[in-house]
C-alpha positions as CSV (number, residue, x, y, z in Angstrom):
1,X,5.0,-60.3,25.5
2,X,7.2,-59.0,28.5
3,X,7.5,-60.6,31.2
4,X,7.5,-59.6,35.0
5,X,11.3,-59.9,34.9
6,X,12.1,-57.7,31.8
7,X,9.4,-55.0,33.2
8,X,11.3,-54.6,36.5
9,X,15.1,-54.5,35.0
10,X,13.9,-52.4,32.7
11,X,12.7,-50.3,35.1
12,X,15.7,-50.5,37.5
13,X,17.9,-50.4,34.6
14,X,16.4,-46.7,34.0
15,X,16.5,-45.9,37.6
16,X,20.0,-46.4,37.6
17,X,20.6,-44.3,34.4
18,X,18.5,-41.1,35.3
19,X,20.6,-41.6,38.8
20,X,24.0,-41.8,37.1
21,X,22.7,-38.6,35.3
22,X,21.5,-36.6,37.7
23,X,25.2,-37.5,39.9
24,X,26.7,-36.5,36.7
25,X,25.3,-32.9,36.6
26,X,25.3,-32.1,40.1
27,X,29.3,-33.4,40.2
28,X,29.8,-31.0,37.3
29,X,28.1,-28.1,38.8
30,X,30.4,-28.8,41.6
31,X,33.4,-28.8,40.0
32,X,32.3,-25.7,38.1
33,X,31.6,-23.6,41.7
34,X,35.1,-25.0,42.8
35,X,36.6,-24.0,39.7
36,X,35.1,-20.0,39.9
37,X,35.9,-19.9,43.5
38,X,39.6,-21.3,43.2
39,X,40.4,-18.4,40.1
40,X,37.9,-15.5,42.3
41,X,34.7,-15.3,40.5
42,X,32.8,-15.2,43.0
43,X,29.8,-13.2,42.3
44,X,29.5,-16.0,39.2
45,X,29.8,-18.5,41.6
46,X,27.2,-16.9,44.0
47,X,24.8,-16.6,41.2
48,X,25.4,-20.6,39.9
49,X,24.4,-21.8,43.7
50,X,21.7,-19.4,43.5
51,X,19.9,-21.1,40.6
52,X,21.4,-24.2,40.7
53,X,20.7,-25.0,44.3
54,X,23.7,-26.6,45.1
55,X,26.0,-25.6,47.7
56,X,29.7,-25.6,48.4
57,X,28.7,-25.9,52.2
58,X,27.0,-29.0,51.7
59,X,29.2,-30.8,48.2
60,X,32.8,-30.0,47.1
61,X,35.4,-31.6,44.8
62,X,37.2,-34.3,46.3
63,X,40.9,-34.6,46.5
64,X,43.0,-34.6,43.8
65,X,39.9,-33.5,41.3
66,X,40.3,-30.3,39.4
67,X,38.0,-29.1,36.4
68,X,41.8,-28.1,34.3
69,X,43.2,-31.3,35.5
70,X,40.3,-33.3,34.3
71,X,39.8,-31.3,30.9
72,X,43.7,-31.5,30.2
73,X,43.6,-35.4,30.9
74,X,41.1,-35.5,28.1
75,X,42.8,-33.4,25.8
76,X,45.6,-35.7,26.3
77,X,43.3,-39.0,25.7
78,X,42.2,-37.3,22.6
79,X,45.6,-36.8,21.1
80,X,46.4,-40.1,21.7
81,X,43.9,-42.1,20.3
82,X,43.0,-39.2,16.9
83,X,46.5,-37.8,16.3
84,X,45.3,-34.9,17.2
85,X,44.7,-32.2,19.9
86,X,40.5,-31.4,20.1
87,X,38.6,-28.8,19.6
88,X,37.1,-27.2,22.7
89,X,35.7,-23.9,21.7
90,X,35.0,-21.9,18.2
91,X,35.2,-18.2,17.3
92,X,32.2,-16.3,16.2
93,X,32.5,-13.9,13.1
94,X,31.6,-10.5,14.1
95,X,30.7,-9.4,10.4
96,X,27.1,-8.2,10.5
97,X,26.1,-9.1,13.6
98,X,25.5,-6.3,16.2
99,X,25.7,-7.9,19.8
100,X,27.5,-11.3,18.5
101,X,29.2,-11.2,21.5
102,X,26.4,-10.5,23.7
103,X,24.2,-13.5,22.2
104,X,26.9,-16.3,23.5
105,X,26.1,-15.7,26.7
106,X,24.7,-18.2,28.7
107,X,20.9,-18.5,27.6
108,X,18.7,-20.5,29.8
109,X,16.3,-21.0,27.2
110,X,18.6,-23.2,25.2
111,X,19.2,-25.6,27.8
112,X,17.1,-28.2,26.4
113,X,19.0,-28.7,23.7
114,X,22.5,-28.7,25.2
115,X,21.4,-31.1,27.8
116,X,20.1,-33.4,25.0
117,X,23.7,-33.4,23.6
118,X,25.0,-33.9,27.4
119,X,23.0,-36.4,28.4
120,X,24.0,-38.3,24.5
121,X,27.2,-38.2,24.9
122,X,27.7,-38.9,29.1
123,X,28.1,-42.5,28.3
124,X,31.0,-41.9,25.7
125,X,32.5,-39.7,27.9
126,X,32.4,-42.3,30.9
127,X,34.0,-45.0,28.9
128,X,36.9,-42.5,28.1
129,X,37.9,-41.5,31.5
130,X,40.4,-44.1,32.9
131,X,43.9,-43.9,34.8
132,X,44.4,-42.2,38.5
133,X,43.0,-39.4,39.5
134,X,44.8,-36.1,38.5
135,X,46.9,-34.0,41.4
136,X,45.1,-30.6,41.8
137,X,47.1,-27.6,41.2
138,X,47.4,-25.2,43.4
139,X,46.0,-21.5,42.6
140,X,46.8,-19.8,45.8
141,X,48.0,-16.1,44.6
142,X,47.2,-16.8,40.8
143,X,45.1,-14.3,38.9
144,X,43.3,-14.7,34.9
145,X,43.3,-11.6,33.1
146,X,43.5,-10.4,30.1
147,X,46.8,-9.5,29.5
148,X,48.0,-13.3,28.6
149,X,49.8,-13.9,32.3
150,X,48.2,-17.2,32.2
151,X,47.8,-18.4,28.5
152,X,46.0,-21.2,29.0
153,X,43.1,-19.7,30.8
154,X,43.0,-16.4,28.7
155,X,40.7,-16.1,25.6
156,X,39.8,-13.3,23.6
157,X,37.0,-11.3,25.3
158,X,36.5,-8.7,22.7
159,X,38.1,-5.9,24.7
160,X,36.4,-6.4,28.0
161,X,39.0,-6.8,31.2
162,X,38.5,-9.7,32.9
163,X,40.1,-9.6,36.6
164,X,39.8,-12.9,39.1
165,X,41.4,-12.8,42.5
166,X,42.1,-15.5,44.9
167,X,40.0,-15.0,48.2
168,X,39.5,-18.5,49.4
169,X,42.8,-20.5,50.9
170,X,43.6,-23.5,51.3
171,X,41.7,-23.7,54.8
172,X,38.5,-22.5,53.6
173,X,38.8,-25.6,51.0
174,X,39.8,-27.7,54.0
175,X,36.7,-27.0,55.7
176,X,34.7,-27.6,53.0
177,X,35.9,-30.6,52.1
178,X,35.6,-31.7,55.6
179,X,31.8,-31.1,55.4
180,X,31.5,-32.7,51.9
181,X,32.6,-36.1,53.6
182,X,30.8,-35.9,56.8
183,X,27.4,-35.3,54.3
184,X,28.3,-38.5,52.5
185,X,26.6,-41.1,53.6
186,X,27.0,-45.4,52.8
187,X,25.5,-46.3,49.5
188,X,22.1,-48.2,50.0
189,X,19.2,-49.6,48.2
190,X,18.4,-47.7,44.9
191,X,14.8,-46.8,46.9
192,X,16.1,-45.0,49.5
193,X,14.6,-41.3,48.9
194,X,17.1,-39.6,50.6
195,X,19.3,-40.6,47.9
196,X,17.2,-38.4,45.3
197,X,17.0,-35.6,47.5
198,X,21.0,-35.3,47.7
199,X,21.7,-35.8,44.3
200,X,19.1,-33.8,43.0
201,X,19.6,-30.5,40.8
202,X,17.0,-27.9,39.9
203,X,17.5,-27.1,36.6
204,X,17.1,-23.8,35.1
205,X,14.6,-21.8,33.8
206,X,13.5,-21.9,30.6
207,X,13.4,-19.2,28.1
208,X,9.8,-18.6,27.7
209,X,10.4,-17.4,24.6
210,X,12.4,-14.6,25.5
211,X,9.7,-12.8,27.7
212,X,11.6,-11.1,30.3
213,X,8.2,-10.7,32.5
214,X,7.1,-14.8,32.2
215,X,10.9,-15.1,32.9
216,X,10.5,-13.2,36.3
217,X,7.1,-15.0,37.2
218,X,9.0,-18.1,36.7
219,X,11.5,-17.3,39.6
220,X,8.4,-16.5,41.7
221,X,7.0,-19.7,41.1
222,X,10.1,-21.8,41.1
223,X,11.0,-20.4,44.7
224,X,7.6,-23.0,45.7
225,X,9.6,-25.9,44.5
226,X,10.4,-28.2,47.6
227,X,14.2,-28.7,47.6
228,X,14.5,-30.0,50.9
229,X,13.1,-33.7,52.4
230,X,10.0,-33.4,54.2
231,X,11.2,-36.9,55.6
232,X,7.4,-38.3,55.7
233,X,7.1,-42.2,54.9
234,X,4.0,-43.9,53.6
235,X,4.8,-45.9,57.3
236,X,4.1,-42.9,58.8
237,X,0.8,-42.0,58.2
238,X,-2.2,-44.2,60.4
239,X,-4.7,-45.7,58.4
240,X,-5.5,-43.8,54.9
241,X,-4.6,-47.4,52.6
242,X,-7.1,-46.4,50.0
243,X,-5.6,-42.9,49.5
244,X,-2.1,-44.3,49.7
245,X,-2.8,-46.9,47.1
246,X,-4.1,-44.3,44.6
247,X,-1.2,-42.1,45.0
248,X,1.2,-44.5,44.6
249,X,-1.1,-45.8,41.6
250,X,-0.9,-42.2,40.2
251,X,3.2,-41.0,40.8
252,X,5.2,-43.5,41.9
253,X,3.9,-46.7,39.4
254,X,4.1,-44.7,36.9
255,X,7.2,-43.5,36.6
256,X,8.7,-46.9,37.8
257,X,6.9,-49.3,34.9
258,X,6.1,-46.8,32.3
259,X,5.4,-49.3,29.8
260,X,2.5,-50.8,31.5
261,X,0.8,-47.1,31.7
262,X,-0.3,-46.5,28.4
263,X,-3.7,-45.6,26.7
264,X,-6.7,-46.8,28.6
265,X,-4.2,-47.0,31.3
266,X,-2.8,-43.7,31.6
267,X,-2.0,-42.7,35.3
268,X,-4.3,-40.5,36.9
269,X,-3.5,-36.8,36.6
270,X,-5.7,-35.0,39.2
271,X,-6.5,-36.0,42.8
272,X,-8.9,-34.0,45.6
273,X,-7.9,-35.2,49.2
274,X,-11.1,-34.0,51.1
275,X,-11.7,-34.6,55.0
276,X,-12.1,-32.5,58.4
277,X,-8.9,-30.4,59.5
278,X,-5.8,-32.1,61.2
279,X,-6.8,-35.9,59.3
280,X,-3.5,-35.7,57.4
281,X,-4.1,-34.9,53.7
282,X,-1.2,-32.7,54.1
283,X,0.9,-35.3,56.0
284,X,-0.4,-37.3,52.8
285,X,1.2,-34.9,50.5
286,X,4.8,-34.6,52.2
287,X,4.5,-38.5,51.5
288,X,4.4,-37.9,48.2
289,X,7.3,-35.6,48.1
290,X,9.5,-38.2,50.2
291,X,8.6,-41.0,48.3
292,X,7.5,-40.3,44.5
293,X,11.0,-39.1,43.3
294,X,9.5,-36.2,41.5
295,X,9.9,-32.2,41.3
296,X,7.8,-31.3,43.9
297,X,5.7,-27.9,43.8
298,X,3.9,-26.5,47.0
299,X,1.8,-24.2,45.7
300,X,-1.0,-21.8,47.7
301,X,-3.5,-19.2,46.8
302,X,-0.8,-16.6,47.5
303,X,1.6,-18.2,44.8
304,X,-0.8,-17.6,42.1
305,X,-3.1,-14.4,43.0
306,X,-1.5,-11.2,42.6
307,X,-3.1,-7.6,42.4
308,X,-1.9,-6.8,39.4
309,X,-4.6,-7.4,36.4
310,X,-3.4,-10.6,33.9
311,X,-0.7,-11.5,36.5
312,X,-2.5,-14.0,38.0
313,X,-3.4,-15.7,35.2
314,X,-0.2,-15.8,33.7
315,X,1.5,-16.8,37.1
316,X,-1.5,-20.0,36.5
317,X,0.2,-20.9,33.2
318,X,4.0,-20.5,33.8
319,X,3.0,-22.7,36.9
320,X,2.0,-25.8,34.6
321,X,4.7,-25.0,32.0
322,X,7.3,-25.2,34.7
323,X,5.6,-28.6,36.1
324,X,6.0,-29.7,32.4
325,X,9.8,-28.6,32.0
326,X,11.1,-30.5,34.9
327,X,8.7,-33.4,34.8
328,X,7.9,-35.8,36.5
329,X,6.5,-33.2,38.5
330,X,3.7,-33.0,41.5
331,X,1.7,-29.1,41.6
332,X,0.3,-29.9,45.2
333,X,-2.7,-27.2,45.8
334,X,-3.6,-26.8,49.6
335,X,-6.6,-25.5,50.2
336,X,-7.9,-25.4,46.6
337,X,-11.3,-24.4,48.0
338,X,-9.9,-20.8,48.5
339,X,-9.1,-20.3,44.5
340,X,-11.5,-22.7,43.3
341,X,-15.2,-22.0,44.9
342,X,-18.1,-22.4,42.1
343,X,-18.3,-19.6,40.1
344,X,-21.2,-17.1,40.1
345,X,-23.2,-15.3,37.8
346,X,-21.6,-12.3,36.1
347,X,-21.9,-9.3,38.4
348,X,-21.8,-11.3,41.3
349,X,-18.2,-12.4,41.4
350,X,-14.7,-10.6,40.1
351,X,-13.8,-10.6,37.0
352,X,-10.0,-11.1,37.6
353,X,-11.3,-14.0,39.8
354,X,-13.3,-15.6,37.1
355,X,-10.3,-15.4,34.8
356,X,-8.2,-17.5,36.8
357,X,-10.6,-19.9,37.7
358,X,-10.8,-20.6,33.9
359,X,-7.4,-20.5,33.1
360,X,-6.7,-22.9,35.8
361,X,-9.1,-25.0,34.7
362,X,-7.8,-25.0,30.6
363,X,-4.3,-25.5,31.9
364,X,-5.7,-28.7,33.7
365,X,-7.7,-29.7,30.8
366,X,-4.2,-29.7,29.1
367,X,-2.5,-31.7,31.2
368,X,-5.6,-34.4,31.0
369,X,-4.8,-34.7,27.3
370,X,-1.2,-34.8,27.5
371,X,1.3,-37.8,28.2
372,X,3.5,-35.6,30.3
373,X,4.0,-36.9,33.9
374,X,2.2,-34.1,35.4
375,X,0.6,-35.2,38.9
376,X,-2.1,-32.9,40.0
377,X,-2.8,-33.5,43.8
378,X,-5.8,-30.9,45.7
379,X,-6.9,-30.7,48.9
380,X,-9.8,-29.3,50.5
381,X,-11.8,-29.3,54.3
382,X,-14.5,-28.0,52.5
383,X,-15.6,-29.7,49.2
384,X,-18.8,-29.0,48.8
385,X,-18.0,-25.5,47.9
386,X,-15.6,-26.3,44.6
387,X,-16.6,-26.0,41.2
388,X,-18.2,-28.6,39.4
389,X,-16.1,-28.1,36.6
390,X,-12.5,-28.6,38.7
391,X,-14.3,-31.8,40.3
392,X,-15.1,-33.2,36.7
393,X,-10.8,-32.7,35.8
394,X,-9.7,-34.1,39.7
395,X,-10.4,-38.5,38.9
396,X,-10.5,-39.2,42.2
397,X,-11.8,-37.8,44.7
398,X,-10.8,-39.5,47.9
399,X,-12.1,-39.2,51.5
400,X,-9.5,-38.4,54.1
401,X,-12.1,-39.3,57.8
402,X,-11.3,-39.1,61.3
403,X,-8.2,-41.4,62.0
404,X,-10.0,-45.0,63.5
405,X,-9.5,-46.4,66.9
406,X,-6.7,-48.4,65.4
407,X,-5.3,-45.7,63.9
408,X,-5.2,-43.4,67.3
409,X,-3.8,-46.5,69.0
410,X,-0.8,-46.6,66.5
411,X,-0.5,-42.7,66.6
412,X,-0.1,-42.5,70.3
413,X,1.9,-46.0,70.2
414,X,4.5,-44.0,68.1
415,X,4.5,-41.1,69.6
416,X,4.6,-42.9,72.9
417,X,7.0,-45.6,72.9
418,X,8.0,-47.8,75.2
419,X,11.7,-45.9,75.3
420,X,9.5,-42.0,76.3
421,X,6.6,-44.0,78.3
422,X,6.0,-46.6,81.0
423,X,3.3,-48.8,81.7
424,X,0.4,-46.8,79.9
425,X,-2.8,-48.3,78.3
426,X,-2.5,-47.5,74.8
427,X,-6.2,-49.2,74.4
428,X,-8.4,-47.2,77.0
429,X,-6.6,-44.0,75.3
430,X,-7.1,-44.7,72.2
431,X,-10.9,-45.2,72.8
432,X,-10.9,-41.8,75.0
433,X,-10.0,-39.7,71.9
434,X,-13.0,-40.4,70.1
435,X,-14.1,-37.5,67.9
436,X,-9.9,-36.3,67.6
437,X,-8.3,-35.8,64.6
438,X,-5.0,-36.9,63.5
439,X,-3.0,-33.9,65.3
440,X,-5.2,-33.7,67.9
441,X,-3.8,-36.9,68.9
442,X,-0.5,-35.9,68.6
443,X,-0.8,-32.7,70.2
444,X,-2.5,-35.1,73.3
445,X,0.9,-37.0,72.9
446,X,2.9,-33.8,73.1
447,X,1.2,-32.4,76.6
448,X,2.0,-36.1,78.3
449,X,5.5,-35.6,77.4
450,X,5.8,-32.3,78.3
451,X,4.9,-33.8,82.6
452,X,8.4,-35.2,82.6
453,X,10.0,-31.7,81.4
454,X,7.9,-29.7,83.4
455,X,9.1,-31.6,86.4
456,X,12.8,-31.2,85.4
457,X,12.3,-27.9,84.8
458,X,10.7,-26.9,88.3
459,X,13.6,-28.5,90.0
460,X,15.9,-26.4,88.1
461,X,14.2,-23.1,88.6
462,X,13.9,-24.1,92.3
463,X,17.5,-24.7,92.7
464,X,17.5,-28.2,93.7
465,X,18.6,-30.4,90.9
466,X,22.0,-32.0,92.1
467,X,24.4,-34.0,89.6
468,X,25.9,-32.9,86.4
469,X,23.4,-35.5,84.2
470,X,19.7,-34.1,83.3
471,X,17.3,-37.3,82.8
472,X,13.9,-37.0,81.4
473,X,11.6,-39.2,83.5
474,X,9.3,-41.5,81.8
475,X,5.6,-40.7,80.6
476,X,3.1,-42.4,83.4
477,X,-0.1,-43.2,82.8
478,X,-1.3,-40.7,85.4
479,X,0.5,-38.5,83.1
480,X,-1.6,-39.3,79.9
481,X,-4.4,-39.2,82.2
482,X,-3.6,-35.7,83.4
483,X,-3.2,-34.4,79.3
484,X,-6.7,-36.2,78.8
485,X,-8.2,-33.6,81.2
486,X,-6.6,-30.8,79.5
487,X,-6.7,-31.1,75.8
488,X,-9.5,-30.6,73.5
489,X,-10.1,-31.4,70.1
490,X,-9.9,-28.3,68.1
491,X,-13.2,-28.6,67.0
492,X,-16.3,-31.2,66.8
493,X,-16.7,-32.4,63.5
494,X,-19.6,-33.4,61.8
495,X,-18.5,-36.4,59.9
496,X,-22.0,-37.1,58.4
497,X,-21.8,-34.1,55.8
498,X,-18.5,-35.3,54.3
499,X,-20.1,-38.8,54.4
500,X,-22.9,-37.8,52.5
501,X,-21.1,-35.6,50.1
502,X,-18.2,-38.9,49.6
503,X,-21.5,-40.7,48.6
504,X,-22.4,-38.3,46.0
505,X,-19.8,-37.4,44.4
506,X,-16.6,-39.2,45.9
507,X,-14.4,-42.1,43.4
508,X,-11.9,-43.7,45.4
């Protein structure tokens, strides 16, 4: 029987791994980019940050590091603990086979299996590496061809010319280097999101069996994958504990105590936020993208409709083989109401319509059935109107009201501090907001703090500001009462409807 204590340094024994990993890659892709820039390939390094995601503007090698330096100190390791010098790289035998050459080019759809090996064999490499870090050589002027100027960078390339030029110097590695260490930040706790989101790498596509077309919907797709924080914390949203709870229940848990989510106890794979507009199921979402440590993909009906017949569906299923090839993964659907209304009777609906609407609804079926950690999170202001059958594959169904007089109070509390306001009555304008929703609030908040600017601003146009210092006045309360007068909610909403409905058919 495991106790609490195994359970959470098992869990943050694997947190540390996948982290060591995922540094690991993104250092090599580095040092790759680095490498290609330093010898002039720099269309090949254009098209690496392309896929890869990973910049030289934001990460570069530190001092001293060099991919030659590094593979040579190796080489060296090697022949002094076997005798003998390693073997890097293998000739292919032409003899019967048309293309060899073409074939050992990079394909994407092998990656699996050589990041299988990677990943095996990280920890021997680690334990290999020792002694001081290696002096980079310098490559200004230096050129690879062909011809055998440069031995040890020349292979034989069946004929083809192969001409690098130098076109960065040593300032433009200066200045990137400079930017590499003001991006690095103090190492924290192991929870800290942001942590993921710098490390992180996007890995390639996969082959899809060699289809060129599924290939090219891929890169459509794959452009929806969130790369950058959204910076929302669970802190951040008001109120909402039930929905909170069940997403945390559903993508974080999960992948944090895998062991205790088996059978029975599977995590839940499909949840429907449903609510009036502006109460934050989309604020709700970004939470999950800050916080759950998984590939995150934004997805709307314009991501997977196209006017070409079959596309769509097809766009549907590379979608969900995607969220399974870089899992744990989140397919966030806003607005599912517009793709997923109840279908009609035939004649009364298109067909191309009705075909996506069930392959969308297979594809979920298969992630029900599957053990992948494949989160499926919905949301919709208009429930009533989606199809039975998508309501039967989302488990929960979770009602997203109107924030609470307690949550308006905290809302306009953050938004209006004690450092941006003075003096004001956060209790007579949190009860005066009855009937707003979540960014009504905050767009109430945004009007009383615009009084101080507009007031700066006036005595600038005027020509009367004296003093070289420009000071934002603090929000009054005849401020907030003055925004009060002037801002609306967008629109009266009838919570009764979604109250009924939550009664019907809601499972929080």
């Amino acid at each position: 029987m495991s106790t609490f204590h195994s359970v959470k340094m098992a869990s943050q024994a694997k947190e540390q791994e996948d982290k060591k990993l995922q540094e690991r890659r993104k250092a090599l892709v580095v040092l790759i980019l680095r490498h290609l820039c330093d010898f002039g390939y720099i269309e090949t390094a254009e098209r690496l940050q392309a896929e890869s995601q990973v910049n030289l503007d934001q990460f570069d090698a530190a001092d001293n590091v060099d991919l030659l330096a590094i593979l040579q100190e190796y080489e060296d390791f090697y022949e002094i603990r076997f005798q003998r010098r390693p073997k890097l790289i293998r000739k292919i035998s032409g003899e019967g086979r048309s293309g060899a050459e073409v074939s050992r080019l990079p394909n994407l759809g092998r990656s699996n299996s050589i990041r299988k090996k990677v990943s095996s064999s990280d920890s021997d490499q680690d334990s290999r590496a020792s002694g001081r870090p290696p002096r980079r050589p310098s490559a200004g002027g230096s050129k690879v061809t062909s011809n055998g100027e440069t031995k040890e960078h020349t292979e034989d390339t069946g004929g083809l010319n192969i001409t690098g030029s130098r076109t960065l110097g040593e300032e433009s590695k200066g200045a990137y280097q400079d930017k590499y260490k003001k991006s690095q930040r103090q190492p924290g706790d192991g929870d800290d999101p942001n942590e993921f989101w710098e490390r992180r790498l996007l890995k390639p596509l996969p082959d899809f069996g060699g289809s060129s077309e599924l290939r090219e919907l891929g890169s459509q797709i794959q452009r929806d994958v969130l790369m950058s924080n959204p910076d929302v914390r669970w802190a951040d949203i008001a109120s909402n504990e039930d929905a909170k709870r069940l997403l945390k229940e559903a993508v974080v848990l999960p992948v944090k105590y895998p062991s205790l989510f088996q059978g029975l106890l599977s995590p839940w794979k499909g949840v429907l936020l449903y609510g009036p507009p502006g109460t934050g199921k989309t604020m709700l979402a970004k939470a999950v993208a800050t916080e759950c440590k998984t590939t995150f993909f934004n997805i709307s009906a314009s991501s997977i409709v196209s006017k070409w017949r079959g596309d769509s569906e097809k766009l549907v299923r590379v979608l969900f083989e995607l969220a399974r090839y870089h899992k744990p993964s989140t397919i966030f659907l806003d607005e599912i109401d517009s793709i997923m209304s109840q279908r009609l009777s035939s004649g009364q609906e298109h067909d191309g319509s009705r075909r996506m609407k069930t392959e969308l609804l297979i594809q979920m079926d298969g992630v029900m059935s599957s053990s992948d950690l494949v989160f499926l999170l919905c949301a919709s202001n208009l429930p009533w109107d989606l199809d039975s059958a998508l309501l039967r594959r989302l488990e929960k169904r979770i009602f997203v009201p109107l924030p609470s007089e307690e949550a308006r109070k905290n809302i306009i509390r953050k938004h209006l501090d004690e450092n941006r306001a003075n003096g004001l009555d956060y209790d007579v304008a949190a009860k005066r907001t009855e009937g707003f929703s979540g960014s009504d609030v905050v767009a109430l908040c945004k009007e009383a703090a615009m009084k101080p600017l507009r007031r700066i601003m006036s005595l600038l146009e005027s020509g009367q500001a004296s003093g070289d210092k420009i000071k934002l006045g603090p929000v009054t309360s005849k401020d907030l009462e003055e925004a009060l007068q002037v801002v609306r909610p967008a629109q009266r909403v009838n919570d009764q409807r979604y109250i009924d409905w939550s009664a019907d058919y809601g499972s929080v």
